[in-house]
N, C-alpha and C positions, 0 to 999 in steps of 0.2 A: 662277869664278862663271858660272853662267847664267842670264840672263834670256828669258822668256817673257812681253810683255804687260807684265803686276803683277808676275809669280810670279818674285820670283830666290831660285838657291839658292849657299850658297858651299860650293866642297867643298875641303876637305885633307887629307892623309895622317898629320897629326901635328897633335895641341894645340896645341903654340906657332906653328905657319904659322897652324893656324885663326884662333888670337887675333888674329895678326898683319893679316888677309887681312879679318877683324872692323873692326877700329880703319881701318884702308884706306877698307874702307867707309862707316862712319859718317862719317869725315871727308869724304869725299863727299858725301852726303847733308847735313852738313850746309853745306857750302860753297855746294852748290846750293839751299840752301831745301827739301829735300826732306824729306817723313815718311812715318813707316812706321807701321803699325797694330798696334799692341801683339798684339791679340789672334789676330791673323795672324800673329804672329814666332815662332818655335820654335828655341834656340839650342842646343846642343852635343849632339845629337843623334847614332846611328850609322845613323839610314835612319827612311824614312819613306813616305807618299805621298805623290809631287808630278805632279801635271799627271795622274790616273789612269794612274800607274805606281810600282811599287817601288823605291827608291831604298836598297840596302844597301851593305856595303863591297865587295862583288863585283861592282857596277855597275847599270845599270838593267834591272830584271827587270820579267815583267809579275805585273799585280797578278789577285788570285787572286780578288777578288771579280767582276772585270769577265769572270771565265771560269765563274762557274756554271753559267748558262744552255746550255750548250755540252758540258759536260760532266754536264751531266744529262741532255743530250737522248739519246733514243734511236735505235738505228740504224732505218734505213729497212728496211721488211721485203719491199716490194713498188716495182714499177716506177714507179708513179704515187706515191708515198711519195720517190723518189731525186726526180722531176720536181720537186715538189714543194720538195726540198728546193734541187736547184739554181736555181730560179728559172724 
């Protein structure tokens, strides 16, 4: 499991840990008076975004939306065009 803030996510290798590592948690949450927001929970999932990153079974990759701008941009043609670009 990791927490960020709000944001936790639980990862497993296998269905039954997941379930297992599920029930763990609830029982926490409810022992301590804790709730979760329905509409914010996404269960048995194989990847997703969390925290503007990719989250597959390959581990955390970046996400592809927060790279368009970057890869649409165009090369510098001229000296004051590189200035420019580095700041």
């Amino acid at each position: 499991m990791e927490v960020y803030v709000d944001d936790m996510i639980i990862k497993s290798e296998a269905f039954d840990q997941h379930l297992t590592y599920l029930i763990e948690i609830f029982d926490q949450h409810h022992r301590y008076s804790m709730r979760l927001n329905p509409a914010k929970c996404i269960f048995g999932v194989k990847g997703g975004k969390f925290l503007g990153f990719m989250l597959t079974h390959r581990g955390i990759e970046v996400n592809p939306d927060k790279c368009v701008g970057i890869l649409s941009m165009r090369s510098p043609k001229n000296l004051k065009e590189v200035q420019h670009l580095v700041g």
